[in-house]
C-alpha positions as CSV (number, residue, x, y, z in Angstrom):
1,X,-80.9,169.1,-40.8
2,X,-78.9,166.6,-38.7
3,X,-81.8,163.8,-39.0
4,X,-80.9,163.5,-42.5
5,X,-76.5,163.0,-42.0
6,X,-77.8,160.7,-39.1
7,X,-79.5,158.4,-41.6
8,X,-77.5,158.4,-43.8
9,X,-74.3,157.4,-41.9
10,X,-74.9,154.6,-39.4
11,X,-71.2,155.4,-38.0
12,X,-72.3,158.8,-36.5
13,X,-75.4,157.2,-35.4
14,X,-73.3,155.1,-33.2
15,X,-71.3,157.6,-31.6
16,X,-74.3,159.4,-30.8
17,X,-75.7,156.7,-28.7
18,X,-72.8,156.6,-26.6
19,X,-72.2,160.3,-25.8
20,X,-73.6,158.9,-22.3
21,X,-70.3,157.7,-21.9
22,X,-68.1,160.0,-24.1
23,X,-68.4,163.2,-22.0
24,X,-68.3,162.2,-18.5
25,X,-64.9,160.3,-19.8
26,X,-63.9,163.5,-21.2
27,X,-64.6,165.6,-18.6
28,X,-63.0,163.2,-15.8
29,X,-59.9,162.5,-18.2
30,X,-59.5,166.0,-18.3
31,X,-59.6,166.5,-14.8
32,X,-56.9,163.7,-14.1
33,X,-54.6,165.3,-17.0
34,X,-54.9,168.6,-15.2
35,X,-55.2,167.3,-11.9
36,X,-51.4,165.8,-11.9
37,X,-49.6,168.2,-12.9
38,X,-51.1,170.7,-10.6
39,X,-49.9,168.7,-7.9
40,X,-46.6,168.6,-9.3
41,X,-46.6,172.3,-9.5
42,X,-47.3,172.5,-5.8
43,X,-44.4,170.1,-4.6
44,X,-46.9,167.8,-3.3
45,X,-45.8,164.7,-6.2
46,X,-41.7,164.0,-5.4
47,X,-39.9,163.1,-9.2
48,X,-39.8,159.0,-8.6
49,X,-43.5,159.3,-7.6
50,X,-44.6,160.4,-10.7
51,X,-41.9,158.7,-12.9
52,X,-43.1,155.5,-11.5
53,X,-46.7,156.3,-11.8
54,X,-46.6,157.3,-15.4
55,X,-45.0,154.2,-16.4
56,X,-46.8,151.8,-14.3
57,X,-49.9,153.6,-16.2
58,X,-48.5,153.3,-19.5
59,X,-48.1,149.5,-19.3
60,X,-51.1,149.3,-17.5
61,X,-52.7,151.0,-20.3
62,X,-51.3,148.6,-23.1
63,X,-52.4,145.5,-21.2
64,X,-55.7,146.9,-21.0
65,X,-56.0,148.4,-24.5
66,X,-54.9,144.7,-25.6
67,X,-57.7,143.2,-23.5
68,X,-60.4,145.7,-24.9
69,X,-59.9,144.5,-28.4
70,X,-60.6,141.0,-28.0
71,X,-63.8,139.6,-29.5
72,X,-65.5,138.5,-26.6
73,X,-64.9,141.8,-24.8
74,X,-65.2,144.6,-27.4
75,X,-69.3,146.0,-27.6
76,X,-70.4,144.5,-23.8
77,X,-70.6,146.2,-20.6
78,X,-67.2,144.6,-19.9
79,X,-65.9,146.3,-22.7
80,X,-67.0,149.6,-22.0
81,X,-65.4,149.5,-18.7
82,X,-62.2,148.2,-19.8
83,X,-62.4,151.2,-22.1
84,X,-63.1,154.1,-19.9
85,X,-60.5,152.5,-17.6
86,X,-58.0,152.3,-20.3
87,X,-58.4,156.0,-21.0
88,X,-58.4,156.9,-17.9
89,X,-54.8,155.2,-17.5
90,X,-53.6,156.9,-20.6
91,X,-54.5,160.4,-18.9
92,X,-53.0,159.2,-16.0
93,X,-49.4,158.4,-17.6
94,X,-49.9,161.7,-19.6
95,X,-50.4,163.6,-16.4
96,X,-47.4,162.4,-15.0
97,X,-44.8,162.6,-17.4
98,X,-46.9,166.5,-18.0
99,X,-46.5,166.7,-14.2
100,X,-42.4,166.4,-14.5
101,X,-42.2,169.5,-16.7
102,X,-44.0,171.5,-13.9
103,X,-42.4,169.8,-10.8
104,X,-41.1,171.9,-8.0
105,X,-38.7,171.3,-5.4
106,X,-40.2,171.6,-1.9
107,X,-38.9,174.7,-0.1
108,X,-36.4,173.1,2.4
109,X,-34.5,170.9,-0.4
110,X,-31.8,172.4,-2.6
111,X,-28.0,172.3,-2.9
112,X,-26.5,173.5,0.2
């Protein structure tokens, strides 16, 4: 039953020959996205740390979506990585600016 939708859309095809690639990404973009703001939640990222890091990542991310769309990048080995790196960026600055919304003080630091 799925031989036959395979065949007779090349796009799916496509996708499927990459799913080599697809779920590790997933999995390890999920991680970071969850890994972050766990931190956050246990004090252990301070609020300039993860401001900082989330934008830095975010412009780090344009640049690099940028340079995965040029023709002599996009569909090599080069461009794969530049992919899985720029996603890997995007989760970052997602995880961090998820991170402030969970943040914690540490214990010793308040207003006194």
């Amino acid at each position: 039953m799925i031989a036959p939708a395979l065949a007779s859309s090349p796009g799916l095809l496509l996708f499927a020959a990459r799913l080599d690639v697809v779920i590790p990404l997933s999995i390890l973009c999920l991680f970071v996205l969850v890994a972050i703001p766990l931190a956050a939640r246990r004090g252990k990222i301070t609020i300039p740390t993860s401001v900082w890091t989330g934008l830095g990542a975010a412009v780090l991310s344009l640049v690099t979506g940028k340079l995965a769309g040029v023709n002599g990048v996009r569909g090599t080995l080069k461009g794969i990585i530049v992919s899985v790196l720029l996603f890997l960026l995007v989760a970052t600055a997602v995880g961090c600016f998820v991170g402030l919304y969970f943040l914690r003080e540490p214990p010793g630091e308040g207003n006194e």
